[in-house]
mmCIF file as Biopython writes it, N, C-alpha, C and O atoms, coordinates in Angstrom:
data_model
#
loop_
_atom_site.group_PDB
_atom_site.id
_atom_site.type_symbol
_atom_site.label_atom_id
_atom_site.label_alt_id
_atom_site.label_comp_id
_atom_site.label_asym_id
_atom_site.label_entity_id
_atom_site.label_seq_id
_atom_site.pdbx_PDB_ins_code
_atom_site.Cartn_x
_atom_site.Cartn_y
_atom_site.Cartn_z
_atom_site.occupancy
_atom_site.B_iso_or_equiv
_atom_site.auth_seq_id
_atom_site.auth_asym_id
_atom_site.pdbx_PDB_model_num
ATOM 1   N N  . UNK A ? 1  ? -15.846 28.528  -27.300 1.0 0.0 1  A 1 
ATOM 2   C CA . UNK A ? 1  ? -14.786 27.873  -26.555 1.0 0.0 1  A 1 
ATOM 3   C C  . UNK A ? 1  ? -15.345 27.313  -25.259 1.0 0.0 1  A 1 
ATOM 4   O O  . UNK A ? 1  ? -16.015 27.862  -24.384 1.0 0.0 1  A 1 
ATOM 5   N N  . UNK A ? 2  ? -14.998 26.368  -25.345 1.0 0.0 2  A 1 
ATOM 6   C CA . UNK A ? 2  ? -15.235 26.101  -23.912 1.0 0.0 2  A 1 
ATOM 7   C C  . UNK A ? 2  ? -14.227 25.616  -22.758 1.0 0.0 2  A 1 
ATOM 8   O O  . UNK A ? 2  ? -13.172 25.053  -23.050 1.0 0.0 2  A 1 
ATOM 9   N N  . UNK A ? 3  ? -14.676 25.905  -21.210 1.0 0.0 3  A 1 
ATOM 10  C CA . UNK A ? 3  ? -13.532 26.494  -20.208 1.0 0.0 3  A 1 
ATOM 11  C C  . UNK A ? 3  ? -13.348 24.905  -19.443 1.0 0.0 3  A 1 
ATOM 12  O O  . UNK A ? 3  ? -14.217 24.300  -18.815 1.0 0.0 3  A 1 
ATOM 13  N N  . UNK A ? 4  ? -11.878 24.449  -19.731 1.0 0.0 4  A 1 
ATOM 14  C CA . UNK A ? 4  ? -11.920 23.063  -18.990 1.0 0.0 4  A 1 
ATOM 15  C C  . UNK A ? 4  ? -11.264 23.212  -17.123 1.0 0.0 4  A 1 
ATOM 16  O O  . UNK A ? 4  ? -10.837 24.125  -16.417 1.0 0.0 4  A 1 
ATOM 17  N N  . UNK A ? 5  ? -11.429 22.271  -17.025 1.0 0.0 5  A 1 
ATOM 18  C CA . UNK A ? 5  ? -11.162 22.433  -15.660 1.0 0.0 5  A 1 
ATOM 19  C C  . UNK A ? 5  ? -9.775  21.852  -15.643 1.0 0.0 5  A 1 
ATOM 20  O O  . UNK A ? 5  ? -9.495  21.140  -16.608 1.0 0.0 5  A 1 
ATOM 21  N N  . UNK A ? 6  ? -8.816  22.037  -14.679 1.0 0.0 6  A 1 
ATOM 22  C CA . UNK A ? 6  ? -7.130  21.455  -14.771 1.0 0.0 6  A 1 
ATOM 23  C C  . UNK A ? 6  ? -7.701  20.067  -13.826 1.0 0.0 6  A 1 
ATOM 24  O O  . UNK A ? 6  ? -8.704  20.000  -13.115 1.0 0.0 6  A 1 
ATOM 25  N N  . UNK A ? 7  ? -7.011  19.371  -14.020 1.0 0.0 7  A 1 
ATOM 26  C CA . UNK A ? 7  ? -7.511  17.901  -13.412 1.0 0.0 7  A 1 
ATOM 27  C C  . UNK A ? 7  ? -6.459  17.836  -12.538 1.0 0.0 7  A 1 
ATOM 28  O O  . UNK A ? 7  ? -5.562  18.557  -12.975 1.0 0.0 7  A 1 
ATOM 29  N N  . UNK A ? 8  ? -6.039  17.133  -11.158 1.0 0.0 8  A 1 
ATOM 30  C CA . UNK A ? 8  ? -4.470  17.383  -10.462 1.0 0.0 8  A 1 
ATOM 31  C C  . UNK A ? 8  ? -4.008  15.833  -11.112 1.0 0.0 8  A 1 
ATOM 32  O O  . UNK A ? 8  ? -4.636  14.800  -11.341 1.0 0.0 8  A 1 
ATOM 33  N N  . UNK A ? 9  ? -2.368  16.311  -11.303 1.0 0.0 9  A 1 
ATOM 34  C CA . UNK A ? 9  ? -1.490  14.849  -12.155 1.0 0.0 9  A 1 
ATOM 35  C C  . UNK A ? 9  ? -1.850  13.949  -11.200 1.0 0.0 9  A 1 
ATOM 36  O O  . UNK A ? 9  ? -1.793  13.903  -9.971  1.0 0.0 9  A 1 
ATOM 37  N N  . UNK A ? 10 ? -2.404  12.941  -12.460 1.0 0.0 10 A 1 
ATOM 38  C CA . UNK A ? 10 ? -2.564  11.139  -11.930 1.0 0.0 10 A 1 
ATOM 39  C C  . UNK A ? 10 ? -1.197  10.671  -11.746 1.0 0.0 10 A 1 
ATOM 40  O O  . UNK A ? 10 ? -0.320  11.010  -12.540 1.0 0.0 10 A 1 
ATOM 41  N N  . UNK A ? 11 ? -0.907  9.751   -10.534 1.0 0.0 11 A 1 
ATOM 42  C CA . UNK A ? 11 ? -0.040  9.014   -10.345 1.0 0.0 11 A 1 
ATOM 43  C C  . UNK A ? 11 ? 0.153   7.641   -10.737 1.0 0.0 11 A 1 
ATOM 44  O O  . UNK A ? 11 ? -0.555  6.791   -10.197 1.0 0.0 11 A 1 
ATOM 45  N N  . UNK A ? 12 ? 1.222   7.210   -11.814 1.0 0.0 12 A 1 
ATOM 46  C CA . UNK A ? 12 ? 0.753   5.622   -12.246 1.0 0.0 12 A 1 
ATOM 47  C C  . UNK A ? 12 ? 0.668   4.782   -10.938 1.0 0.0 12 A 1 
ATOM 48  O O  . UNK A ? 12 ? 0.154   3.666   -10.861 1.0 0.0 12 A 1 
ATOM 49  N N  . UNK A ? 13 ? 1.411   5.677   -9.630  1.0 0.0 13 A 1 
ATOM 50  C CA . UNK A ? 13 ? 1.454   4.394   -8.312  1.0 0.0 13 A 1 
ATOM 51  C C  . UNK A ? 13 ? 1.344   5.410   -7.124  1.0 0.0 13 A 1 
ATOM 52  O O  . UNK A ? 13 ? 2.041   6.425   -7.107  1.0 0.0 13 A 1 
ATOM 53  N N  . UNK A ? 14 ? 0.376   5.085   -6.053  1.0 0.0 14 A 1 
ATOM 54  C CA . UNK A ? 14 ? 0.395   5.528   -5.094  1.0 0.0 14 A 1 
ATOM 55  C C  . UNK A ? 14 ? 1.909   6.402   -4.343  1.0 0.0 14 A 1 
ATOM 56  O O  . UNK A ? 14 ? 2.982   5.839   -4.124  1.0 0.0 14 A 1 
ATOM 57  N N  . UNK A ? 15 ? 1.612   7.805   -4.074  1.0 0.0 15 A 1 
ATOM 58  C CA . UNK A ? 15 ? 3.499   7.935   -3.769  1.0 0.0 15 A 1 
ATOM 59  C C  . UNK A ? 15 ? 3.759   7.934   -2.120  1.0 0.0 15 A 1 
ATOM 60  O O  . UNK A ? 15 ? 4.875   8.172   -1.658  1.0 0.0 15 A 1 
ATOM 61  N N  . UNK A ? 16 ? 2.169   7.531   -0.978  1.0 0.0 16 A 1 
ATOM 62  C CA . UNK A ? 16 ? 2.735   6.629   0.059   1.0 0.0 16 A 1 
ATOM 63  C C  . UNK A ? 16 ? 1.667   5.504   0.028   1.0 0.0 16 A 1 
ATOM 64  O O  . UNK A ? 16 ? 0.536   5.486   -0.458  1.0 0.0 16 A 1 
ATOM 65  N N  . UNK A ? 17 ? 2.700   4.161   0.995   1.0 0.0 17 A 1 
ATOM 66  C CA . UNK A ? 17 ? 1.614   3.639   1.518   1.0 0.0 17 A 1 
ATOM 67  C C  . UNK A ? 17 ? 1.671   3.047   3.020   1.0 0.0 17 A 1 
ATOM 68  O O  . UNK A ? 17 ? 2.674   3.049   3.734   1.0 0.0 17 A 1 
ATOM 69  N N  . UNK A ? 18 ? 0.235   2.474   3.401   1.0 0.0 18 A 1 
ATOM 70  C CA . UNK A ? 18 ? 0.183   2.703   4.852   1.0 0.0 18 A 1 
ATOM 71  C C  . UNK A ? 18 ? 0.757   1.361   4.613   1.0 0.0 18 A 1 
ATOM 72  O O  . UNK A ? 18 ? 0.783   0.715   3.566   1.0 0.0 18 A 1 
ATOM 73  N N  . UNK A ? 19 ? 1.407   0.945   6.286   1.0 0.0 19 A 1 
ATOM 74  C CA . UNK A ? 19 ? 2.114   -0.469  6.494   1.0 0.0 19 A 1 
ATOM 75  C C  . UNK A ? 19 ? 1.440   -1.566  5.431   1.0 0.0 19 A 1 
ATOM 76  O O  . UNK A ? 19 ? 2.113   -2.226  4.640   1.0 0.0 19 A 1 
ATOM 77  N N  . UNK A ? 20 ? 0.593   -1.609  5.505   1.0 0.0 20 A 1 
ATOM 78  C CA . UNK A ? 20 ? -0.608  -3.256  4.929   1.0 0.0 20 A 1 
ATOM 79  C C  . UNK A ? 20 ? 0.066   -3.224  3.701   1.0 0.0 20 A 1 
ATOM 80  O O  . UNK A ? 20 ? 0.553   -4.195  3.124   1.0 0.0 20 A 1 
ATOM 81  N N  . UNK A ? 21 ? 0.068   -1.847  3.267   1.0 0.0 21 A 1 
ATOM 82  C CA . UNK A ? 21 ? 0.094   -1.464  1.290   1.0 0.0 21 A 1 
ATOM 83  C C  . UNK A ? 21 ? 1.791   -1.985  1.027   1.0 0.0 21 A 1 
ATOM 84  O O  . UNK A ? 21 ? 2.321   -2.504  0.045   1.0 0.0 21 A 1 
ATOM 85  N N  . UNK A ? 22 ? 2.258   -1.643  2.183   1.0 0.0 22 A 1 
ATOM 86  C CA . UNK A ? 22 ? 3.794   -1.436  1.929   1.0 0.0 22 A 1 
ATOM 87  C C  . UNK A ? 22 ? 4.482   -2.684  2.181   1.0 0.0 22 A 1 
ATOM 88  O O  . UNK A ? 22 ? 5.532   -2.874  1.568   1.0 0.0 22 A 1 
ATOM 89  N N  . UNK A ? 23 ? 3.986   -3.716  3.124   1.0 0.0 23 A 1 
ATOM 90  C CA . UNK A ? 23 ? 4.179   -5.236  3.676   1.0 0.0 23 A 1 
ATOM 91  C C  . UNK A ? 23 ? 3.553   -6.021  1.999   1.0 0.0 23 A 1 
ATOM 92  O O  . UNK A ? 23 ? 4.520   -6.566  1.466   1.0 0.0 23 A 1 
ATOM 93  N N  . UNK A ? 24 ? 2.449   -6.156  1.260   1.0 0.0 24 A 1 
ATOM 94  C CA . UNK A ? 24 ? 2.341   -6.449  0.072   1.0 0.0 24 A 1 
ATOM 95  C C  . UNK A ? 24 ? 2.888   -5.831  -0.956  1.0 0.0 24 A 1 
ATOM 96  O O  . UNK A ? 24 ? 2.724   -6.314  -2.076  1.0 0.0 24 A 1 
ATOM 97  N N  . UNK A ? 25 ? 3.263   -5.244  -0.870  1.0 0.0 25 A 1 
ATOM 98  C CA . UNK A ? 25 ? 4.129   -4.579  -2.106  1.0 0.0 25 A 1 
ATOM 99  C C  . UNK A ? 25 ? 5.615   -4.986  -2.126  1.0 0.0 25 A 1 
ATOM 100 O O  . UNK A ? 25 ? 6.266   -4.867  -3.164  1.0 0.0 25 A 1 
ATOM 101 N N  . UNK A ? 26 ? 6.260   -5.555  -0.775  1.0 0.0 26 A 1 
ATOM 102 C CA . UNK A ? 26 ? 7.629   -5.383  -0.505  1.0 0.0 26 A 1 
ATOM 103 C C  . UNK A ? 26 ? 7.635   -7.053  -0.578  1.0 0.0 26 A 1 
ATOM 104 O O  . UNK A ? 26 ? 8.629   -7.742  -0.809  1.0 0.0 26 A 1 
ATOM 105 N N  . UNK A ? 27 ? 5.883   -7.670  -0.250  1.0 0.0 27 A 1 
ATOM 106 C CA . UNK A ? 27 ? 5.863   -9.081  0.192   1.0 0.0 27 A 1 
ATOM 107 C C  . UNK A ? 27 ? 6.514   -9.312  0.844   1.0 0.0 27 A 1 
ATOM 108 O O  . UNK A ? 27 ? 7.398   -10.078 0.461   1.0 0.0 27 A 1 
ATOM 109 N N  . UNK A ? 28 ? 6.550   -8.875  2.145   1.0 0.0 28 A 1 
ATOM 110 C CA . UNK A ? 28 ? 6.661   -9.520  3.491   1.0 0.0 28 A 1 
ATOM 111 C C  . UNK A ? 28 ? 5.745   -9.362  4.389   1.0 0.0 28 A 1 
ATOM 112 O O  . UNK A ? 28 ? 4.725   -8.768  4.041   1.0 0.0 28 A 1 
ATOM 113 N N  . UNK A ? 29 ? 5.865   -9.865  5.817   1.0 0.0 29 A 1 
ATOM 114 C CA . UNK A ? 29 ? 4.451   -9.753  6.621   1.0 0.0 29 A 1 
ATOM 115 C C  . UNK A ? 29 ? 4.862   -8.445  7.421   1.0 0.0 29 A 1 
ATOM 116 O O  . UNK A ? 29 ? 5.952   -7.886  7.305   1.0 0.0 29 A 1 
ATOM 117 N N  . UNK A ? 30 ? 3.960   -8.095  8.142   1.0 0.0 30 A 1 
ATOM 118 C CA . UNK A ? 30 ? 3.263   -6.668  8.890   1.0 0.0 30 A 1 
ATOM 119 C C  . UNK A ? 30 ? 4.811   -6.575  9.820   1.0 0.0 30 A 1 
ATOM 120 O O  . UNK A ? 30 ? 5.502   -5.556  9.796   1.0 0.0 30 A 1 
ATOM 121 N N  . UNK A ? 31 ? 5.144   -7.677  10.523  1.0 0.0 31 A 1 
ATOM 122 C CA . UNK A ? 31 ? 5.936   -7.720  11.682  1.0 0.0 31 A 1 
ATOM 123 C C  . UNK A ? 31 ? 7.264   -7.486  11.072  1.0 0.0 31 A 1 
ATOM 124 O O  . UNK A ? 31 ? 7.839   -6.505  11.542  1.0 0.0 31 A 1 
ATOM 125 N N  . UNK A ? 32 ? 7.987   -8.215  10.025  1.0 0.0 32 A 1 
ATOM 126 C CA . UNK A ? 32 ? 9.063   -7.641  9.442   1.0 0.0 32 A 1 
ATOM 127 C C  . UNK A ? 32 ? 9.274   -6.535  8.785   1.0 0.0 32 A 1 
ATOM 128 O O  . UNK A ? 32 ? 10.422  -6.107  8.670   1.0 0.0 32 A 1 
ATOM 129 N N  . UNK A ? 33 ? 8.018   -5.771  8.149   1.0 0.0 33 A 1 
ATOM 130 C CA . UNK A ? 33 ? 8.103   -4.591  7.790   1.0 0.0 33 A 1 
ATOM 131 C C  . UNK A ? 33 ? 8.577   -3.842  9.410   1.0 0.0 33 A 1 
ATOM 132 O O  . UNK A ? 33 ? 9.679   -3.306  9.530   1.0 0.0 33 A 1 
ATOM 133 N N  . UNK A ? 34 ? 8.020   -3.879  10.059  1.0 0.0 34 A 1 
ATOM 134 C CA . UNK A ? 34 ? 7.726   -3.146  11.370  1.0 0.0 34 A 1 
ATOM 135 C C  . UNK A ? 34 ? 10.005  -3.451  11.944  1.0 0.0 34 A 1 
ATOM 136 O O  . UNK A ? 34 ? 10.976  -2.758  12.249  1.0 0.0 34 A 1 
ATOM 137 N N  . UNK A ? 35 ? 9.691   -4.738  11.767  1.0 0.0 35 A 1 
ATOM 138 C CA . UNK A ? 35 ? 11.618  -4.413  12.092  1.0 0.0 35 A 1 
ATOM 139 C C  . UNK A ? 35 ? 12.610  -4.284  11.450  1.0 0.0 35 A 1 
ATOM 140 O O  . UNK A ? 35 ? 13.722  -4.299  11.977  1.0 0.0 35 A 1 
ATOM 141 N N  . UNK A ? 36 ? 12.383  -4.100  9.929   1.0 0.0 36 A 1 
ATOM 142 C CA . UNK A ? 36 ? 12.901  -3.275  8.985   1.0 0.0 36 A 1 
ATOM 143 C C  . UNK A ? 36 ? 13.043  -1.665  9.639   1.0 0.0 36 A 1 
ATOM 144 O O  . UNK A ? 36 ? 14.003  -1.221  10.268  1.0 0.0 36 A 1 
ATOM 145 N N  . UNK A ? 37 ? 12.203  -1.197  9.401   1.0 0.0 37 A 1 
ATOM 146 C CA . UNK A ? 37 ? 11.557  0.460   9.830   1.0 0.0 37 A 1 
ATOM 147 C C  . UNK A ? 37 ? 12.560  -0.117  11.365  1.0 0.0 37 A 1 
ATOM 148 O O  . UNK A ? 37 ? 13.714  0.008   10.955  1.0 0.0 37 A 1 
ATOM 149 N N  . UNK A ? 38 ? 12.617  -0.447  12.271  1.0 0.0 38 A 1 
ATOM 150 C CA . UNK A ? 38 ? 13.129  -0.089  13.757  1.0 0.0 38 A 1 
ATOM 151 C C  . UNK A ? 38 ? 14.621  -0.151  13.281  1.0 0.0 38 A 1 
ATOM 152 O O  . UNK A ? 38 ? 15.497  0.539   13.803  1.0 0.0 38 A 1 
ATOM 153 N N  . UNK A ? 39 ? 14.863  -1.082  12.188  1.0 0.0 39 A 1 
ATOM 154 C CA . UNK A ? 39 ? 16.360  -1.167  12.202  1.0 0.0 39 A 1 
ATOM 155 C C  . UNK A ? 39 ? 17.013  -0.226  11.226  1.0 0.0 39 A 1 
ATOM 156 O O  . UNK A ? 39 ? 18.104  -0.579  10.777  1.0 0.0 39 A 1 
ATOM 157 N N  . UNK A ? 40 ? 16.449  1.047   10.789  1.0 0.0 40 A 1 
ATOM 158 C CA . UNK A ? 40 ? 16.879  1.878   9.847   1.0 0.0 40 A 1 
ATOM 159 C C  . UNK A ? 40 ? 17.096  1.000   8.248   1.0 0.0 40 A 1 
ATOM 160 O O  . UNK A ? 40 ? 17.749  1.535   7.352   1.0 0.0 40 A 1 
ATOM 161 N N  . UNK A ? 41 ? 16.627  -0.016  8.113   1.0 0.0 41 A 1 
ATOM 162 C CA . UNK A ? 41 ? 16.643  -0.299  7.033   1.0 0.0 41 A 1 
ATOM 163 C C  . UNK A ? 41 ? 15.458  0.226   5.670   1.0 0.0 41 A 1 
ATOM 164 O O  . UNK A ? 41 ? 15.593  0.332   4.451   1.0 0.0 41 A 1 
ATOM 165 N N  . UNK A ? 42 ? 14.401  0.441   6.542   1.0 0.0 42 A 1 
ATOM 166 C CA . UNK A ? 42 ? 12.872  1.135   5.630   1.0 0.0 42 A 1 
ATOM 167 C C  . UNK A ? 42 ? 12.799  2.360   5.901   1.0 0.0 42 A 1 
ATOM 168 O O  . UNK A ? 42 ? 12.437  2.463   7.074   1.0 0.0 42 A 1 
ATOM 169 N N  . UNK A ? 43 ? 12.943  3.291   5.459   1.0 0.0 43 A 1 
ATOM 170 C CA . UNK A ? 43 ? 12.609  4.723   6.056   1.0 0.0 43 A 1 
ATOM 171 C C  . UNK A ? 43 ? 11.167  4.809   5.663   1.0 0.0 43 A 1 
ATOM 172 O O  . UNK A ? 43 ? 10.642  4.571   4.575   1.0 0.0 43 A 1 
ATOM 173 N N  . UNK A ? 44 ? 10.532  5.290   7.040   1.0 0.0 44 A 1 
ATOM 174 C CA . UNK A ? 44 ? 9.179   5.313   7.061   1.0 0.0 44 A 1 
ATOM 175 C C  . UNK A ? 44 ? 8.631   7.328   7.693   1.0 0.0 44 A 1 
ATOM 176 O O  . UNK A ? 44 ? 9.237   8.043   8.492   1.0 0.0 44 A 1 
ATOM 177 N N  . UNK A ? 45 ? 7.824   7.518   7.211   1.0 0.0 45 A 1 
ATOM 178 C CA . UNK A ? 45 ? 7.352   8.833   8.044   1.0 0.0 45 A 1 
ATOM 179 C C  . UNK A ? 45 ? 6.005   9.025   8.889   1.0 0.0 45 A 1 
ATOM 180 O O  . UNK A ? 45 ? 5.297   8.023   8.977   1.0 0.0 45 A 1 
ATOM 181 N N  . UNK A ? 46 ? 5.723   9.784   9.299   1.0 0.0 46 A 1 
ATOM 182 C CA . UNK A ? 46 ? 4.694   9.532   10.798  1.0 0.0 46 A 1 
ATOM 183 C C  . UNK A ? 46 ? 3.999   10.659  10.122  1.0 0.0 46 A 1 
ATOM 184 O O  . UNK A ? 46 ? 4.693   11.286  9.321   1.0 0.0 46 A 1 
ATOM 185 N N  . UNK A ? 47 ? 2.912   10.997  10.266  1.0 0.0 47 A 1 
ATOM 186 C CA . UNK A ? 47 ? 1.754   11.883  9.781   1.0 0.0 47 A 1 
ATOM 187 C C  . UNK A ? 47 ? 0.566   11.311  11.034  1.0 0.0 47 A 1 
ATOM 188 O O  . UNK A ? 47 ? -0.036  10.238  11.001  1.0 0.0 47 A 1 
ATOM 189 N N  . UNK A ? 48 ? 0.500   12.003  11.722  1.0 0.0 48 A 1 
ATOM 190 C CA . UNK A ? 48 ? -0.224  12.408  12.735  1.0 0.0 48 A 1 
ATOM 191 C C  . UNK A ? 48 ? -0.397  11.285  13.566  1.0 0.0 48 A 1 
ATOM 192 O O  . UNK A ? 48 ? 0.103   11.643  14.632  1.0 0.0 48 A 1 
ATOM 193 N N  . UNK A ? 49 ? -0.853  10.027  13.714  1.0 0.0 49 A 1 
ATOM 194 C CA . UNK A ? 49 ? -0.935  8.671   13.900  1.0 0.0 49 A 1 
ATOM 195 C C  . UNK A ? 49 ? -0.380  7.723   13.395  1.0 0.0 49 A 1 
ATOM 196 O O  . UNK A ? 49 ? 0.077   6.747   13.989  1.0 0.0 49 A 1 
ATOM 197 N N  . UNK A ? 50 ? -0.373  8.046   11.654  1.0 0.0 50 A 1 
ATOM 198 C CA . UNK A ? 50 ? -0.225  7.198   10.856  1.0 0.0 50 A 1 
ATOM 199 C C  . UNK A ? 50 ? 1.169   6.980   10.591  1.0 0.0 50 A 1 
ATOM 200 O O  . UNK A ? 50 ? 1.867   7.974   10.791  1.0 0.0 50 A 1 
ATOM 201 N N  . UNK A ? 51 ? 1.795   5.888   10.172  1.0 0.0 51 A 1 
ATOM 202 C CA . UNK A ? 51 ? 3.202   5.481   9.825   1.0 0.0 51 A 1 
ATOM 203 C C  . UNK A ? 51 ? 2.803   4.970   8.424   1.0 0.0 51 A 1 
ATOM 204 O O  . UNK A ? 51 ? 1.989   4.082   8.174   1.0 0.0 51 A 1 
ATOM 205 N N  . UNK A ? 52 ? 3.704   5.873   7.361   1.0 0.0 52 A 1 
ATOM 206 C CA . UNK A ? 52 ? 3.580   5.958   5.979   1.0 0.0 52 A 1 
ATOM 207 C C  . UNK A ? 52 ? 5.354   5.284   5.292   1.0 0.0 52 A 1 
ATOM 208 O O  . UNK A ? 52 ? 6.430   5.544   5.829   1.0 0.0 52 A 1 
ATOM 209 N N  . UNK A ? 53 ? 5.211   4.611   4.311   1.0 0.0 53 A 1 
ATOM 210 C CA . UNK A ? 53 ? 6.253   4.323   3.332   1.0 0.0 53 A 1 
ATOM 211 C C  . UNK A ? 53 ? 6.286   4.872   2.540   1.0 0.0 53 A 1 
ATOM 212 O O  . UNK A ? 53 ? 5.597   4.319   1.683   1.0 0.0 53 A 1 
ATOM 213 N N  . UNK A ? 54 ? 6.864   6.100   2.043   1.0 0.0 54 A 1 
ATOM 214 C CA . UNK A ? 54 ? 7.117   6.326   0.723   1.0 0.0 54 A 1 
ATOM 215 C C  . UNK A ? 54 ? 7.205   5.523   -0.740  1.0 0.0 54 A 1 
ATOM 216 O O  . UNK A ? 54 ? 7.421   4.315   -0.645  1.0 0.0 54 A 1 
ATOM 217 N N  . UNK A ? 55 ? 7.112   5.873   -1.591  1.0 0.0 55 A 1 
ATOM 218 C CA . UNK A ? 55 ? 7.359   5.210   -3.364  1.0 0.0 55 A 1 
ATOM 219 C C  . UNK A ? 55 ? 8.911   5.075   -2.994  1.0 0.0 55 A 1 
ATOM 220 O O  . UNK A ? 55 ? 9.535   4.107   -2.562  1.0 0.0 55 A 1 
ATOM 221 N N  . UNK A ? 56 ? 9.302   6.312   -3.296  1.0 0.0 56 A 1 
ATOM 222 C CA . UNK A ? 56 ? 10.788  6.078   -3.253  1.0 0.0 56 A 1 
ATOM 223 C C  . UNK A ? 56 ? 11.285  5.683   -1.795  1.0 0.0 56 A 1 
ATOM 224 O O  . UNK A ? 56 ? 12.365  6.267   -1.717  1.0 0.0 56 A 1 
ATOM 225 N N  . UNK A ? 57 ? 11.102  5.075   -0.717  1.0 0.0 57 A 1 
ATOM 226 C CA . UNK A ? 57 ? 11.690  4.502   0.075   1.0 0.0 57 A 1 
ATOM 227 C C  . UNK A ? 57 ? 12.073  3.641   -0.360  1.0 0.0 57 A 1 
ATOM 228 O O  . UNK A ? 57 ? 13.195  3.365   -0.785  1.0 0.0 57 A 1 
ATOM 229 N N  . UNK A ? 58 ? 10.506  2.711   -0.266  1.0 0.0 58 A 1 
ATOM 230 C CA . UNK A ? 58 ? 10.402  1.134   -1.125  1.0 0.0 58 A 1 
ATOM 231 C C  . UNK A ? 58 ? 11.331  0.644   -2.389  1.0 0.0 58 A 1 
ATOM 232 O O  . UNK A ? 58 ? 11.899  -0.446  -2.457  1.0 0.0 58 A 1 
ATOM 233 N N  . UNK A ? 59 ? 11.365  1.787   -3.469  1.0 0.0 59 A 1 
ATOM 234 C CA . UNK A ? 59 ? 12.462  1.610   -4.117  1.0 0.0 59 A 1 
ATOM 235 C C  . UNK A ? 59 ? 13.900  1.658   -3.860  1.0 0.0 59 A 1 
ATOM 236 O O  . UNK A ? 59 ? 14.704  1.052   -4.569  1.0 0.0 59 A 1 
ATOM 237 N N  . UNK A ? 60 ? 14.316  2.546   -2.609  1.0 0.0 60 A 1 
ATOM 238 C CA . UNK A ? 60 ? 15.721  2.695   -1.944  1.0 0.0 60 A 1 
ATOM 239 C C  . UNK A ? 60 ? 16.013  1.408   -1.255  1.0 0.0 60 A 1 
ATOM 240 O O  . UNK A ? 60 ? 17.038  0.764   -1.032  1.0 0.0 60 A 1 
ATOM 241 N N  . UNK A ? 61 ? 14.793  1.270   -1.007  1.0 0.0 61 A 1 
ATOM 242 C CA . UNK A ? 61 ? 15.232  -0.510  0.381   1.0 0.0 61 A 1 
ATOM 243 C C  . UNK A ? 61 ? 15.398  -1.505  -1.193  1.0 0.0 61 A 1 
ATOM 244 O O  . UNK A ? 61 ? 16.492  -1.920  -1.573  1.0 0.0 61 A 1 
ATOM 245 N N  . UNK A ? 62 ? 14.260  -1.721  -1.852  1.0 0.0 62 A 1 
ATOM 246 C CA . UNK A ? 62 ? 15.020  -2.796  -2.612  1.0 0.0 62 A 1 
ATOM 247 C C  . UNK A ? 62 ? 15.717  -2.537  -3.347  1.0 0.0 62 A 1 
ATOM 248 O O  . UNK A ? 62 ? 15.699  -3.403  -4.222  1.0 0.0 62 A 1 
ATOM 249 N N  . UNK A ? 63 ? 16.681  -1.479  -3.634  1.0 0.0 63 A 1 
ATOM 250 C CA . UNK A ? 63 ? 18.213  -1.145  -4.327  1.0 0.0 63 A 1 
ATOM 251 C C  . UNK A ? 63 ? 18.895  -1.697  -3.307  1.0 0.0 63 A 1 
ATOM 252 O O  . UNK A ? 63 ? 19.724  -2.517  -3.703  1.0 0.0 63 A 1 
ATOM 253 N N  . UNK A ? 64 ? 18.858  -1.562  -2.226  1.0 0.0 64 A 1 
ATOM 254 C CA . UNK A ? 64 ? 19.706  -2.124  -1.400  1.0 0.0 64 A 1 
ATOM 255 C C  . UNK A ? 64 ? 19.842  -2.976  -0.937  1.0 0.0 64 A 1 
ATOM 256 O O  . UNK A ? 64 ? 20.763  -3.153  -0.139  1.0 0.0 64 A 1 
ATOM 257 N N  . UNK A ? 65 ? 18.645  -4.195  -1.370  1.0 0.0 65 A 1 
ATOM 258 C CA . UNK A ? 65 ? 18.978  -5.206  -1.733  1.0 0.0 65 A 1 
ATOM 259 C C  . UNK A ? 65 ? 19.208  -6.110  -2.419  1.0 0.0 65 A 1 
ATOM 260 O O  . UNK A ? 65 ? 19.242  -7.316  -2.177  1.0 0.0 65 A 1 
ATOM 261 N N  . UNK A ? 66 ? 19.522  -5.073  -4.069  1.0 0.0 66 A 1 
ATOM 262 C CA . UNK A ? 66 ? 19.596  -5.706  -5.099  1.0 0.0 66 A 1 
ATOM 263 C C  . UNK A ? 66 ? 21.313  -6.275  -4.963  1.0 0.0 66 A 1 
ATOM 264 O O  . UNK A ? 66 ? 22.227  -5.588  -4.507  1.0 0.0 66 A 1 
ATOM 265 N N  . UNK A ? 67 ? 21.452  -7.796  -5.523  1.0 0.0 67 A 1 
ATOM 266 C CA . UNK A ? 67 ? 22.958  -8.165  -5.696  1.0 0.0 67 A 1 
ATOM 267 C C  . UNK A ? 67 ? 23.539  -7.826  -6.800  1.0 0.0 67 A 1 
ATOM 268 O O  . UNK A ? 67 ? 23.099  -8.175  -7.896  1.0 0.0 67 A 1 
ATOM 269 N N  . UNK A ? 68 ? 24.475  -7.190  -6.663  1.0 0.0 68 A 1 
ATOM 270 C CA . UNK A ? 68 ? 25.288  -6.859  -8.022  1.0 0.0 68 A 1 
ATOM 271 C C  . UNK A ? 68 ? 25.079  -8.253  -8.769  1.0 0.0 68 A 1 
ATOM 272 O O  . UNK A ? 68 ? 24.973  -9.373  -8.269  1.0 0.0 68 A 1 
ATOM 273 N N  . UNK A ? 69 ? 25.037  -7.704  -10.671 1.0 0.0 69 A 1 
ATOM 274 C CA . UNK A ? 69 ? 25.379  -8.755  -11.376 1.0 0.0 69 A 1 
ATOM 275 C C  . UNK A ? 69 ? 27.110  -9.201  -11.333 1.0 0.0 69 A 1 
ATOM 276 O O  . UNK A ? 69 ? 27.912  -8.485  -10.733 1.0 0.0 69 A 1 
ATOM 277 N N  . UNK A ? 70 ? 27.444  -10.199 -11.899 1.0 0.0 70 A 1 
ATOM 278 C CA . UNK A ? 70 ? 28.801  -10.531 -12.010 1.0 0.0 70 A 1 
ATOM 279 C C  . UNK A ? 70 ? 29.339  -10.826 -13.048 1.0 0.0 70 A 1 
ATOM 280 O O  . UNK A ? 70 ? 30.538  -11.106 -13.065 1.0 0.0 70 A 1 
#
């Protein structure tokens, strides 16, 4: 037999990213991400220096700006 090692679960998508990751992903520029996040519209989190976007933020902001169908 031989003894495998546990590998830690792959993520199909990064689950934060830093502003740059999160401004291309959302496709907008650096500065509107930045007044999104001031206006409570992006929830963003702080880790020591860094200002992080969550997976599921990014997905909460664009639910909320999805338009209902009709």
């Amino acid at each position: 037999m031989h003894a495998t090692a546990k590998r830690p679960p792959q993520h199909p998508q990064p689950i934060v990213y830093d502003l740059d990751e999160a401004a291309a992903l959302l496709r907008v520029g650096r500065s509107t991400l930045y007044e999104l996040i001031a206006r409570g519209e992006l929830a963003s989190i702080k880790i020591g220096r860094r200002r992080l976007i969550t997976h599921e933020a990014a997905l909460a902001f664009l639910a909320s700006k999805a338009t209902p169908s009709s």
